[in-house]
C-alpha positions in Angstrom: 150.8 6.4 95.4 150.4 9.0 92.3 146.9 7.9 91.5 145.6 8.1 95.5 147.7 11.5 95.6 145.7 12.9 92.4 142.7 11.9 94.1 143.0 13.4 97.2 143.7 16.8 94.9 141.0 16.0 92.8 139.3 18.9 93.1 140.9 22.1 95.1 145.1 21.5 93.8 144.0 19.2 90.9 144.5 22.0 88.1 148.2 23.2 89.2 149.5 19.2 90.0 148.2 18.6 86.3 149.6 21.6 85.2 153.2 20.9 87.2 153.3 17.2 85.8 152.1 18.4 82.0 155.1 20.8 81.4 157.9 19.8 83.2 160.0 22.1 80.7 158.2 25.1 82.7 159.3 24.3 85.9 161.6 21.6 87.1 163.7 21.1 83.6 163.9 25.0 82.8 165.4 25.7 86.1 168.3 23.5 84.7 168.9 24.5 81.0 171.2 27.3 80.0 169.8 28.2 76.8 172.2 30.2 74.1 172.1 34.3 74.8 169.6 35.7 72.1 169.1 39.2 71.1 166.6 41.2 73.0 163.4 42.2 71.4 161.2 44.8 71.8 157.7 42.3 72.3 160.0 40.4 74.5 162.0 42.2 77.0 161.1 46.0 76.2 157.5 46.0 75.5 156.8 44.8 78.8 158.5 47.4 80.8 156.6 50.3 79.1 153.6 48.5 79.2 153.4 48.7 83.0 155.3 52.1 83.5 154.8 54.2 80.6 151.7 53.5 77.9 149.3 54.8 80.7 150.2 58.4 79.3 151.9 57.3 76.1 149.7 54.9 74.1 146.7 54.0 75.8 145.5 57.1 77.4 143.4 59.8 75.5 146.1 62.0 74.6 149.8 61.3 73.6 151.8 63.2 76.4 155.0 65.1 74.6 153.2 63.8 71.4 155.2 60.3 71.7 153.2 56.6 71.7 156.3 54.0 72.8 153.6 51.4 72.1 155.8 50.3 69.0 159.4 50.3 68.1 158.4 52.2 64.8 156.7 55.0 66.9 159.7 55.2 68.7 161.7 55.9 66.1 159.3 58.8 65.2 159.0 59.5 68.3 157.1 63.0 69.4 157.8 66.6 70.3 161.5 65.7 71.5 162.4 63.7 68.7 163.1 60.7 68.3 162.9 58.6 71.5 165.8 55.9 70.4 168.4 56.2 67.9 169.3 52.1 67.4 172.9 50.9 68.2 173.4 54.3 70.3 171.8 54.0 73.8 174.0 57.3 74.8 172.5 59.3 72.1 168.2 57.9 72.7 166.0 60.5 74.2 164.3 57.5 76.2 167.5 56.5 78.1 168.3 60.2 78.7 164.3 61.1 80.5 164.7 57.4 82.6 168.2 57.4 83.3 167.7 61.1 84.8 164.4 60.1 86.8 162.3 62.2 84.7 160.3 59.7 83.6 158.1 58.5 84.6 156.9 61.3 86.7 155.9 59.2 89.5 157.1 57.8 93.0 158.3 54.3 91.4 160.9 54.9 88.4 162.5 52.4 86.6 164.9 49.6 88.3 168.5 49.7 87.3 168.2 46.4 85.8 165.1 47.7 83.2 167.2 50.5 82.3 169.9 48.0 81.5 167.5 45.9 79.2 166.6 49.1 77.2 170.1 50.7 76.7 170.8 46.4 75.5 167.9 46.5 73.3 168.8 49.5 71.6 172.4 49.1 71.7 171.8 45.2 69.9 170.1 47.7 67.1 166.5 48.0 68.5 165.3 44.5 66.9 161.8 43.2 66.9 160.0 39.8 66.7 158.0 40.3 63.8 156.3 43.0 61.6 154.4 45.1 63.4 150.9 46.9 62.9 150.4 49.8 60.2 148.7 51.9 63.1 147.3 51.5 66.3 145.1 53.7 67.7 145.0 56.1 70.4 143.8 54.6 74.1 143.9 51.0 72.9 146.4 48.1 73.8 147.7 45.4 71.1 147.5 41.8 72.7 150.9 41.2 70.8 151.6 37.2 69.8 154.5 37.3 72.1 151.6 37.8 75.0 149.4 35.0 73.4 152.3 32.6 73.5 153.0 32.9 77.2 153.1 29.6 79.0 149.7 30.1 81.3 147.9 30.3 78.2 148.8 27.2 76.1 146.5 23.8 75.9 148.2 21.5 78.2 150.0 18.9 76.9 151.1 15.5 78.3 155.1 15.6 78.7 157.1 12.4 78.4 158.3 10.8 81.6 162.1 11.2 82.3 164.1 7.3 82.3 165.4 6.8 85.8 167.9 4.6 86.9 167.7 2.1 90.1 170.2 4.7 92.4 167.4 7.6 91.7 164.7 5.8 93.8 161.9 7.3 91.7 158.4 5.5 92.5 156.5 7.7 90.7 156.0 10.4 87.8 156.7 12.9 90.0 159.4 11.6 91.4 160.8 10.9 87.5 160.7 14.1 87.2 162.4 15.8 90.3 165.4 12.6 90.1 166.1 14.4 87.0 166.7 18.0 88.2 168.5 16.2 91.5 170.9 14.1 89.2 172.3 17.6 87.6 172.9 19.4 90.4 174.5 16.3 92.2 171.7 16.4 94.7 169.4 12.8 95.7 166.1 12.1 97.8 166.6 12.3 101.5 166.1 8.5 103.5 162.7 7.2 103.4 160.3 8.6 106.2 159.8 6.4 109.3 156.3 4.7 109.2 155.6 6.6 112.0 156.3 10.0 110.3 154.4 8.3 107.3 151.1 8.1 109.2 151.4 11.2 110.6 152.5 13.3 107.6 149.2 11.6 106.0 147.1 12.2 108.4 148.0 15.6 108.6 147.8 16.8 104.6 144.7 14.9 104.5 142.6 15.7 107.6 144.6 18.4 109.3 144.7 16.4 112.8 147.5 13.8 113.6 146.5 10.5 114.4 145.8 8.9 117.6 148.5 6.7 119.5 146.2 3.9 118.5 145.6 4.2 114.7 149.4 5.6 114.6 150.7 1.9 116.5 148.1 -0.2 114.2 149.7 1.6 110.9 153.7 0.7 112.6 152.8 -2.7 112.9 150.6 -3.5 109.5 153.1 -5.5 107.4 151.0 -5.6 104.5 152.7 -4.2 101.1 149.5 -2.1 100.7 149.7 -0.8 104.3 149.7 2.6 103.0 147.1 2.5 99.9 144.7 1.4 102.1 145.3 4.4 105.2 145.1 6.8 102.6 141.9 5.2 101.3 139.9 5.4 104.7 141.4 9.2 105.3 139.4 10.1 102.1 136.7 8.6 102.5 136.1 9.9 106.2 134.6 13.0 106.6 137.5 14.9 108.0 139.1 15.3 104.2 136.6 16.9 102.9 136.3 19.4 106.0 140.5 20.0 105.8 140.9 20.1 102.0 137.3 22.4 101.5 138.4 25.2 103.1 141.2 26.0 100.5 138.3 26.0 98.1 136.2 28.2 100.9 139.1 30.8 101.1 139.4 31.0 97.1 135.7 31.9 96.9 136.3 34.1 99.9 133.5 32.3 101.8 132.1 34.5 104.7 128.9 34.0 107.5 128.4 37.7 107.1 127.7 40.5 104.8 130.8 42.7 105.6 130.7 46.2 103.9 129.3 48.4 106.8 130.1 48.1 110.4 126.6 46.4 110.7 128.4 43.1 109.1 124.6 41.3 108.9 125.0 37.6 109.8 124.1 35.8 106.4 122.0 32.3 107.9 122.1 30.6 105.2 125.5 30.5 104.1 126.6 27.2 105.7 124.9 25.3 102.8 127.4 26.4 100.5 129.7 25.4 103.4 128.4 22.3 103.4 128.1 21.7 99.7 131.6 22.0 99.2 132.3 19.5 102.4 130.0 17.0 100.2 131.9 17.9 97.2 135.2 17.0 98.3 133.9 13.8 99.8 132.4 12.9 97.0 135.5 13.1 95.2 133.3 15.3 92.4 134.9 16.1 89.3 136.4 19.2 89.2 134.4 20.3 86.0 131.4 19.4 87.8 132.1 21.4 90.6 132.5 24.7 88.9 129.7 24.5 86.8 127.4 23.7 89.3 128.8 26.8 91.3 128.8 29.2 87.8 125.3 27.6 86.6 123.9 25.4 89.3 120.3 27.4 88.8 120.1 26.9 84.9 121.0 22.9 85.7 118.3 22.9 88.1 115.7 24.3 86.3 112.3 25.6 88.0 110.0 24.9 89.9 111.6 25.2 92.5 110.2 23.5 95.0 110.5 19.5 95.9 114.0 19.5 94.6 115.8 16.3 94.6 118.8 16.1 96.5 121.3 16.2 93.2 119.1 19.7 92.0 119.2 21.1 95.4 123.1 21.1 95.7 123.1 22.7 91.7 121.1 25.7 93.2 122.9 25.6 96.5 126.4 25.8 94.6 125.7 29.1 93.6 126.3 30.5 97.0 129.6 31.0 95.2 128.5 33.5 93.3 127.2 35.7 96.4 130.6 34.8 98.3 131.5 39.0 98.0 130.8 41.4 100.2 127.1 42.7 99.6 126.0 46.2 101.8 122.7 46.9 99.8 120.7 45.5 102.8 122.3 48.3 104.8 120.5 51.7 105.2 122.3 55.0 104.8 124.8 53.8 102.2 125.1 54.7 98.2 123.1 52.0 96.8 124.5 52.2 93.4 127.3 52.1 94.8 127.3 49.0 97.0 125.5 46.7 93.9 128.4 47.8 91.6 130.8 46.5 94.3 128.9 43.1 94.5 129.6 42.9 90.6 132.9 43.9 90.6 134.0 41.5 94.0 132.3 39.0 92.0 134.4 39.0 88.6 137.3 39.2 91.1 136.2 36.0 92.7 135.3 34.3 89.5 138.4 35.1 87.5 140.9 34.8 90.3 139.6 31.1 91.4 138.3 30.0 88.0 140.6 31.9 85.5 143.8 32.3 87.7 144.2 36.0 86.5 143.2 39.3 88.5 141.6 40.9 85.8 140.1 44.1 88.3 143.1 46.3 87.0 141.2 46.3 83.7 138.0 47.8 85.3 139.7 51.4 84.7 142.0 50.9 82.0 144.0 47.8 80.1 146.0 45.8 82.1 149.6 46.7 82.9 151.1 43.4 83.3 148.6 40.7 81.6 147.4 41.1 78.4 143.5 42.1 79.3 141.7 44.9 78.2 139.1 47.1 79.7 136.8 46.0 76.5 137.2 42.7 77.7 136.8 43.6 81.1 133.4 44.4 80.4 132.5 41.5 78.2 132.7 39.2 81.1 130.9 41.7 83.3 127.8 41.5 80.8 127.8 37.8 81.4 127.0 38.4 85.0 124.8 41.7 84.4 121.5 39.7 83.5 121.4 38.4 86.6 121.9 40.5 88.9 120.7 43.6 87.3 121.4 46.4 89.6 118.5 47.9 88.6 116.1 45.5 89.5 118.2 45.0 92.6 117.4 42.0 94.8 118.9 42.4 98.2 120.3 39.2 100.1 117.3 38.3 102.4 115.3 39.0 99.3 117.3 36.1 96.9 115.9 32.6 99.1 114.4 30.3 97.4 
């Protein structure tokens, strides 16, 4: 069943199953361990909380408010026009505990949670200790990516993770099930009875078309004896057309597919748009790898090459894929709006799109400024927008009806 199962993911969920099945120790087996209390560190536990609260007006913006960057511990301990901000092993006695505890900082709506403030006073009471040396100097308006950030779990190559033993009792048929028999054993929990082959059918033809099955293909399925009974239903739900229509449309919603321009009450019908529709129906169907899917949809008019006309059916869907790329809302057909304006948007919905689906990070935070909680910086920001800048050019602006081939 694991094989047919990573199949019928293969391309929309096949990413986060890999992912899931590659580091058990991030998901299943970490909910069980109780690892020994450590010390808290500044990269660790501190850093973090500033990041997102406070280097906005101490560290990264153009000017140190009240003189102080709390972008280091060392800079803490110098601290600014106050003082020192922390005096280690005496929480009472820090500057920085006084100004949050108090609700003077930060001078905003949200303040610190009770449980951040009890991480700091920790920290500092446990002597203020970091991870490693840090920087001579770091300076003004920029953000480290500290190694602490670069080590975080989203971020690492994935690895393939040995298979837990099982015993006979834990019923596990599969990897999967290897794995979640093991988190059940220590928590004195099992699986629950096997489904009914009637809720089998059904639960299958659900997941995989999205439409239960008829009283006659449920019966036929009840009464098929055969021990591959169930490899072989799940084989014709993927290779009827239905799959690739149900499990497409996840895909669709990621790339925020839409029959219309949005943007201005006028909401212009885009015609064409059902081709990209379409090409990720065949996609699906085709069980295509998932590779090969995005890069057809990042670079399906480089593969396809020019001229364009008398494509063959394999090149057409390359230059078709890249309806993905013009998935975001797009105005600049519209009269009376800021046309500068509206292209920028297309740009910027368009990194959203890309990064979100293809990356797994929102990296629009960094559009005005490094990113509060994931370690992205406006510099970077705009590296990946010059990737898409040739071509689209806002100043050599092509508006939608204007971009058939």
């Amino acid at each position: 069943m694991f094989p047919v199962l990573r199949r019928a993911l293969s391309i929309s969920a096949a990413s986060a199953l890999l992912w899931a099945l590659a580091t058990p120790d991030v998901s299943v087996a970490a909910t069980s361990r109780k690892p020994a209390k450590a010390a808290l560190t500044f990269e660790k536990d501190v850093r973090p909380i500033l990041k997102a609260q406070c280097f906005e007006c101490h560290g990264e913006g153009e000017k140190l408010k009240g003189g102080i960057d709390l972008r280091l511990r060392r800079t803490l301990l110098q601290g600014g026009e106050s003082g020192p901000a922390i005096i280690p092993n005496k929480p009472t006695k820090s500057h920085l505990v006084e100004l949050i505890r108090s609700g003077e900082m930060p001078p905003r709506d949200k303040k610190l949670t009770p449980e951040q403030i009890a991480i700091i006073e920790q920290w500092i009471a446990e002597g203020a200790k970091v991870e490693r040396e840090e920087p001579a100097a770091l300076p003004v308006g920029t953000m480290e990516i500290t190694a602490q950030e670069r080590a975080h779990w989203s971020f690492q190559p994935i690895k393939q993770a040995p298979v837990p033993e099982t015993k006979t009792r834990d019923r596990a048929r599969t990897p999967v099930d290897a794995f979640l028999a093991t988190a059940q054993r220590e928590r004195k929990l099992s699986f629950s009875p096997d489904a009914s082959r009637l809720s089998l059918v059904r639960r299958a033809y659900l997941d995989l078309t999205g439409v239960p099955p008829s009283p006659e293909d449920a019966e036929k399925f009840v009464n098929d004896s055969a021990p591959d009974a169930y490899e072989k239903l799940i084989d014709r739900l993927l290779a009827s057309p239905q799959y690739g229509e149900r499990w497409g449309r996840h895909w669709l919603d990621v790339a925020g597919y839409a029959d219309s321009d949005g943007y201005t009450d006028t909401d212009t019908v885009r015609p064409y748009a059902y081709k990209y529709r379409d090409y990720v129906i065949r996609s699906f169907n085709a069980d295509k790898p998932f590779n090969q899917f995005l890069t057809e949809q990042l670079a399906g008019d480089e593969l396809a090459g020019v001229p364009y006309p008398n494509y063959a059916p394999d090149k057409l869907d390359q230059l078709i894929a890249t309806g993905f790329l013009r998935m975001g809302v797009d105005g600049t057909a519209s009269g009376g709006i800021d046309q500068d304006l509206a292209r920028n948007q297309v740009i910027t919905d368009t990194i959203k799109i890309v990064s979100t689906s293809v990356l797994g990070l929102s990296v629009g935070c960094a559009q005005c400024h490094d990113h509060r909680y994931d370690p992205i910086t406006q510099e970077d920001y705009y590296r990946m927008r010059a990737i898409f800048e040739p071509g689209y050019d806002w100043k050599k602006w092509r508006n939608p009806n204007q971009r058939l081939v």
